[in-house]
C-alpha positions in Angstrom: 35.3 33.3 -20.1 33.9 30.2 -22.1 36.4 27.9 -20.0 34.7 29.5 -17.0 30.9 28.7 -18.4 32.2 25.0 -19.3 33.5 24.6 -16.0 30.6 25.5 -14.4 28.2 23.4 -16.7 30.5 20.5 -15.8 30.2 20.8 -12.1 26.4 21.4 -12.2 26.1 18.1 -14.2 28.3 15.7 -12.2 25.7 13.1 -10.6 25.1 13.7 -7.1 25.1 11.3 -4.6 22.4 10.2 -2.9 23.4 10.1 1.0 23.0 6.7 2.5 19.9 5.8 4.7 19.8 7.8 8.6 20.5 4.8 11.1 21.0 5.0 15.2 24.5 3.4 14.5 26.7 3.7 11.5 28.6 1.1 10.1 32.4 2.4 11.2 31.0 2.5 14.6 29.5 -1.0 14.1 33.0 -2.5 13.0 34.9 -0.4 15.7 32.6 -1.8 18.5 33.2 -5.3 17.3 36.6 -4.3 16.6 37.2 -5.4 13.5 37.5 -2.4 11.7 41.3 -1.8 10.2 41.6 0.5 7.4 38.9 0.6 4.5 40.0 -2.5 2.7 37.6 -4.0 5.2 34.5 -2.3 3.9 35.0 -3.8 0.4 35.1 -0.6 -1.5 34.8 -0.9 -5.3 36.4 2.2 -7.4 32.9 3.3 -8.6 31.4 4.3 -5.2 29.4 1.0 -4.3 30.9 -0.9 -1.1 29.8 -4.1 1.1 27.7 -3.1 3.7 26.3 -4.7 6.8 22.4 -5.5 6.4 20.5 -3.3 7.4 17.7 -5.5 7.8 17.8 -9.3 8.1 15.1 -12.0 7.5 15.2 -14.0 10.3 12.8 -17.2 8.8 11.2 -19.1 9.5 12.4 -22.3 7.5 10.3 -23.0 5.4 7.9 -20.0 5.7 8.6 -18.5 2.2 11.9 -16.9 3.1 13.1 -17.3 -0.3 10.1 -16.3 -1.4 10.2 -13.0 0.0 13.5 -12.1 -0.6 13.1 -12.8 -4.3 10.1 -10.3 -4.5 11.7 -7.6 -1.9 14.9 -7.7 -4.3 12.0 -6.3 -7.4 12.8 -3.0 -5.4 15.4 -0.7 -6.9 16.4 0.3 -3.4 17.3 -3.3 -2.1 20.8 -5.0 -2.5 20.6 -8.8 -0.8 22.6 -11.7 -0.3 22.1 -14.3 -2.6 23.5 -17.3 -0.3 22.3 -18.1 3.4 25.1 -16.3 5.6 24.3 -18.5 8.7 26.9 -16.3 10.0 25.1 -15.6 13.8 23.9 -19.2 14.5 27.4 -21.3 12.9 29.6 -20.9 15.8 32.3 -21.4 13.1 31.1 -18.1 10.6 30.5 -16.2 14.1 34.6 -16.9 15.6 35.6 -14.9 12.0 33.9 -12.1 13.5 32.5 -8.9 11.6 34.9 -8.2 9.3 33.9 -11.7 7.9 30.0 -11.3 8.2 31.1 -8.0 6.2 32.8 -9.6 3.3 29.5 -12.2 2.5 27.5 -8.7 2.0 26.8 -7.5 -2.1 28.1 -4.3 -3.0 25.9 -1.6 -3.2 25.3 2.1 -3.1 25.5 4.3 -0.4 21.7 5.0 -0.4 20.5 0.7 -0.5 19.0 -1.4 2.2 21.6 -4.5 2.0 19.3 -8.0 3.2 20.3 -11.2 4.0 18.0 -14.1 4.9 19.6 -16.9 7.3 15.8 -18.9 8.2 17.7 -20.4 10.5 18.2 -17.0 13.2 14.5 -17.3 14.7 14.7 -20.4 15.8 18.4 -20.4 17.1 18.5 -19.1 21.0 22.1 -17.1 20.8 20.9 -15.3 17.8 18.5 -12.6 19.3 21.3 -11.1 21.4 24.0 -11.6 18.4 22.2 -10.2 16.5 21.1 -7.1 18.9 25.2 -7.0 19.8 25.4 -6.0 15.6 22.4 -3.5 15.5 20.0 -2.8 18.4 18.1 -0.8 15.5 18.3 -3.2 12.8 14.9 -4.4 11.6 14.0 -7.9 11.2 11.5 -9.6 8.9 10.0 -13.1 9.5 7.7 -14.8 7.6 5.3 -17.6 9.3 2.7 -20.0 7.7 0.5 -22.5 9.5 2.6 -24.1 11.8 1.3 -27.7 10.6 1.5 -26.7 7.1 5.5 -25.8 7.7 5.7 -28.9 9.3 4.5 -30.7 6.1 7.2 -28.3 4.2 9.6 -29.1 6.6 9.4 -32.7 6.2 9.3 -32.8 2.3 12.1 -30.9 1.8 14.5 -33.0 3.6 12.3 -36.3 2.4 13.8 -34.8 -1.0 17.2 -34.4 -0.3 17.1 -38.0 0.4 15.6 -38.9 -2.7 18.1 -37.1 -5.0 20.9 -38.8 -3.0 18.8 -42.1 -3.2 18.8 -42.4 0.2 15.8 -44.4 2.3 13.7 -41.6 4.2 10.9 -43.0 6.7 7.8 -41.7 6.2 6.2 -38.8 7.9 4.3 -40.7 10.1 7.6 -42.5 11.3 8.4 -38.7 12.8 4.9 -37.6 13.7 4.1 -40.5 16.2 5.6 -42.3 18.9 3.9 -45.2 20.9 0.6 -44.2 19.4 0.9 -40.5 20.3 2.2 -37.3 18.7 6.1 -37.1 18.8 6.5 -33.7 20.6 10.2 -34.0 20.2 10.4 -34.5 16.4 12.2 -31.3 15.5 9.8 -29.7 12.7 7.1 -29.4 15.4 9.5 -27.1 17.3 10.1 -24.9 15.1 6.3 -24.6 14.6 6.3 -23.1 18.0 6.4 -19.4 17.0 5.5 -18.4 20.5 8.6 -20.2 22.3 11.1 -18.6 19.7 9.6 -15.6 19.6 9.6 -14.8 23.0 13.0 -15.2 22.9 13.7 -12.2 20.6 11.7 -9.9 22.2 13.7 -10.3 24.7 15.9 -8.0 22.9 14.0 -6.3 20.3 10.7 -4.5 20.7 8.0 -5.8 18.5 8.0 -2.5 16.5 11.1 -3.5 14.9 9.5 -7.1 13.6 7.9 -6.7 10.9 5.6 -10.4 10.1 4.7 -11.4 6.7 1.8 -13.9 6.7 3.5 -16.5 4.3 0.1 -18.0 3.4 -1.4 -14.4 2.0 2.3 -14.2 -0.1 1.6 -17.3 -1.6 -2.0 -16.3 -2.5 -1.7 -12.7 -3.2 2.0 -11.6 -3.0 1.4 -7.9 -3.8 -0.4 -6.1 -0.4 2.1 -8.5 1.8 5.3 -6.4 0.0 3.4 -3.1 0.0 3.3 -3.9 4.0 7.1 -4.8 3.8 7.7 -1.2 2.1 6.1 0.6 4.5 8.0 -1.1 6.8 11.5 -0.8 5.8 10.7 2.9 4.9 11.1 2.1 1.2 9.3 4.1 -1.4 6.6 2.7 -3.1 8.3 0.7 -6.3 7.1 -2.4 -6.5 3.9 -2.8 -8.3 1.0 -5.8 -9.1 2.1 -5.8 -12.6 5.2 -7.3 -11.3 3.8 -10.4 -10.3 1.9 -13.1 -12.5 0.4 -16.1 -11.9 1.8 -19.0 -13.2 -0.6 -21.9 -13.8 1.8 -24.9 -14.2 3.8 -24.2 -11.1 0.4 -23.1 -9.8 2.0 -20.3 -7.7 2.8 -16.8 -8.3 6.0 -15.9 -10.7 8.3 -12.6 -11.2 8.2 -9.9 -13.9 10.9 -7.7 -14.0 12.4 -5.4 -16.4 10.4 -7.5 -19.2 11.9 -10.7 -17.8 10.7 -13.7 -16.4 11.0 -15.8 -13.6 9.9 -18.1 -11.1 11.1 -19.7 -7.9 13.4 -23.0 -7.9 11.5 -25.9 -8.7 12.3 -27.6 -5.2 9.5 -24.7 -4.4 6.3 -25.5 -3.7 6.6 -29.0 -3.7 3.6 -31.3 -3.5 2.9 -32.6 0.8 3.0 -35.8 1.5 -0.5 -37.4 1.6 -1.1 -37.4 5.7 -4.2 -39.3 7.4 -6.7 -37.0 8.4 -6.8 -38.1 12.2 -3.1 -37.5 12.7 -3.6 -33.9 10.4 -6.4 -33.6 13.3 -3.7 -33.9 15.7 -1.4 -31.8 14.5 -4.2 -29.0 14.3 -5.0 -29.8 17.7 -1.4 -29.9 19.5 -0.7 -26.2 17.8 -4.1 -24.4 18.9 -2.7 -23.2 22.1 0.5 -22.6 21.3 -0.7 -20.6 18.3 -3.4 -18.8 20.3 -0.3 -17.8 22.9 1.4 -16.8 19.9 -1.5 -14.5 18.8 -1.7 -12.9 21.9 2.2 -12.1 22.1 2.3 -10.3 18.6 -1.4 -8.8 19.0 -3.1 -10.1 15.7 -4.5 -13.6 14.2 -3.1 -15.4 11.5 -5.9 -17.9 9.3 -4.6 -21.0 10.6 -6.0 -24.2 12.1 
């Protein structure tokens, strides 16, 4: 009789599972469409129940939008697994000829019940991505983070001014790029990727807008907190992230992480100082992206506070 009471005690106390997150298509049927699925060695299963599983939501960029940023404050949450390392796996035609089972094997192990994220900045403004990425997942949802277009420009340029630097390498300056026989230089490649409406057009092509979800990079950067309550609600997470997890940091001068009683703060090549620009060609800048932006405005159906 008391082996029978144990037994049942025993059974009543295992841990139960918590079953993994509803989704149009599961991830066997993902790897079998693709076909790339062989036995279960492919799923990456660890002995203790967590396994490698493909995102279920993807940041998409932009560069130099806060990506980073945001993936470091959506990974506070309890219920998110992500990628540490850029994947680049559906714009690097290279990554993308391993196929799915690759893609698969760059994913963190997790739980059954976990969102796994990856961020690639790279995706939005890449043309083969959108339909890549809708071949995956046609009900995956995608985040992307946008600042002022002439702001990511500045971004844009300083991070790879940098790179030089540390290589001690030459870099012309930014006015080198922005002009061209006295006139802006509409082919220098950071003002394209400031065109949000061109690239964005492009994925809703194949995703409706209901499954973009846009962080306003310049709130995040002033007040990170209501930006991830928005990204909660989003990706149907419950409410874990708090304010208190988030202090500002007056040496770096932006916001820093507090988690679990520890510390920390973005890379130092973050939030790097711009490069001082004249104001007439700033002018310019403000100017060529006013109708572009306003296009843009119109296509998602709110404003953004930019010039």
């Amino acid at each position: 009789m008391a082996a029978l009471l144990l037994g049942a005690v025993l059974l009543v106390a295992q841990p139960q599972l918590v079953p993994s997150r509803p989704a149009e298509l599961g991830q066997q049927e993902l790897l079998r469409k693709a076909g790339t699925l062989q036995d279960d060695v492919r799923y990456g299963a660890a002995p203790n129940g967590s396994a490698q599983q493909l995102p279920q939501t993807i940041i998409i960029g932009v560069r130099k939008g806060g990506t980073r940023a945001l993936l470091e404050m959506l990974s506070l949450h309890p219920d998110v697994a992500a990628a540490e390392n850029e994947v680049h796996f559906f714009d690097w035609e290279e990554h993308y000829g391993h196929g799915l089972g690759w893609y698969l094997s760059q994913m963190p192990f997790s739980w059954p019940h976990q969102l796994t994220v990856e961020k690639t900045p790279a995706y939005f403004t890449s043309p083969k991505v959108p339909e890549r990425v809708h071949s995956m997942n046609p009900s995956i949802r995608l985040l992307l983070i946008l600042r002022d277009p002439s702001e990511r420009v500045l971004s844009d340029y300083t991070q790879v001014f940098y790179n030089h630097m540390q290589k001690r390498k030459p870099y012309p300056s930014i006015e080198e790029f922005l002009v061209r026989d006295g006139r802006l230089n509409v082919d220098y490649k950071a003002l394209n990727r400031s065109l949000y409406h061109v690239h964005m057009q492009n994925w809703l092509r194949f995703f409706p807008l209901r499954h973009i979800h846009i962080v306003d990079g310049d709130r995040l950067i002033r007040d990170p907190f209501p930006e991830i309550q928005k990204v909660e609600r989003f990706l149907k997470l419950s409410p874990q992230i708090n304010a208190s997890n988030f202090y500002f940091n007056k040496t770096k001068g932006f916001y820093c992480l507090r988690d679990s009683g520890r510390d920390r703060c973005l890379h130092e090549s973050k939030g790097r100082a711009h490069p001082q620009v004249d104001p007439k060609l700033l002018n310019k800048l403000h100017e060529y992206f006013h109708e572009p932006n306003k296009k843009f405005f119109e296509l998602v159906g709110r404003t953004f506070d930019w010039h």
